[in-house]
Each structure stands twice: as structure tokens, then as C-alpha cells.
N, C-alpha and C positions, 0 to 999 in steps of 0.2 A: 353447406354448413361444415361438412367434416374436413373439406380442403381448406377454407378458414382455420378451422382450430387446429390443423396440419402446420402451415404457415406461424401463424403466432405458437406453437412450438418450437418449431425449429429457429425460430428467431428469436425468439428466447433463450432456446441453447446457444445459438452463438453470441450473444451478448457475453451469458454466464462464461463462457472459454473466454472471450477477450477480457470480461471482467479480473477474471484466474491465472491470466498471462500477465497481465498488467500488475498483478499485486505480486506475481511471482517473481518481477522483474524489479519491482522497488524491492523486495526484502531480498533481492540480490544482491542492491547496490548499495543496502545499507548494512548488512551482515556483520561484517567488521567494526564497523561505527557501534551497532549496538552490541554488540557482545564487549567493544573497550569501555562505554558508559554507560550502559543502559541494562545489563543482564541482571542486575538485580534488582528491576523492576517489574512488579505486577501488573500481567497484561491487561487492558480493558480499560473502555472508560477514556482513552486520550492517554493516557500515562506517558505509552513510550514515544508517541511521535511529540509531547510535552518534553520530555527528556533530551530527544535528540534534538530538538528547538533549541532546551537550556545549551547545549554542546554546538551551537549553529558553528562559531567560528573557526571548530575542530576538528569538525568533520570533509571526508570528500568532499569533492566536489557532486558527483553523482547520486551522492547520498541526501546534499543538500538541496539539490532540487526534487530531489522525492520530498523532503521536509517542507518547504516552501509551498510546495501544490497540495499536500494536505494539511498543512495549517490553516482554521478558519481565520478568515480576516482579513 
């Protein structure tokens, strides 16, 4: 039992680090995008990756495929 719930922690924590990498790595590539149209937006709720959708044809390129993969739809 305790090598189980060993196992499903630690692969819990690695999920939670690539989760952490991965979102560290979209607000990398969007940083610039959103501070030129998006900084005076309120975070939460879809706002800003709504915003940088409005801005699709403005932005990076690197920017807009973080846009595209988290837009539902």
C-alpha cells in the first residue's frame, strides 16, 4: 500500500513540473504580445487568452500557437 501511494505521488509531482514548464513556456512566448494588447486586462475567467485571440493576426507567431491550443473550439 505505502509503495502505491509513493508511486502516485511522485507521478503526480511530475505531471505538476511539466504542467509548470509548459505554462512557463507559453507565457514566454507570449510576454510581449500581451504586455503590447493585453496589459490592461483582468486576469481570469478566459480574459486574456480572449484578448490575444481578438489580436490573432498581430501577434507572433509562437505566441499564436499557444493561442490556438488554448482556445476552446
Amino acid at each position: 500500500m505505502r509503495i502505491a501511494l509513493s508511486v502516485l505521488f511522485l507521478t503526480t509531482q511530475m505531471a505538476t513540473n511539466v504542467a509548470m514548464a509548459q505554462t512557463a513556456a507559453e507565457r514566454e512566448a507570449c510576454e510581449s504580445d500581451y504586455k503590447k494588447f493585453c496589459s490592461g486586462v483582468e486576469q481570469g475567467g478566459g480574459r486574456i487568452i480572449k484578448c490575444l485571440s481578438d489580436h490573432m493576426s498581430e501577434l507572433t507567431p509562437e505566441c499564436q500557437k499557444v493561442v490556438k491550443a488554448n482556445t476552446p473550439g
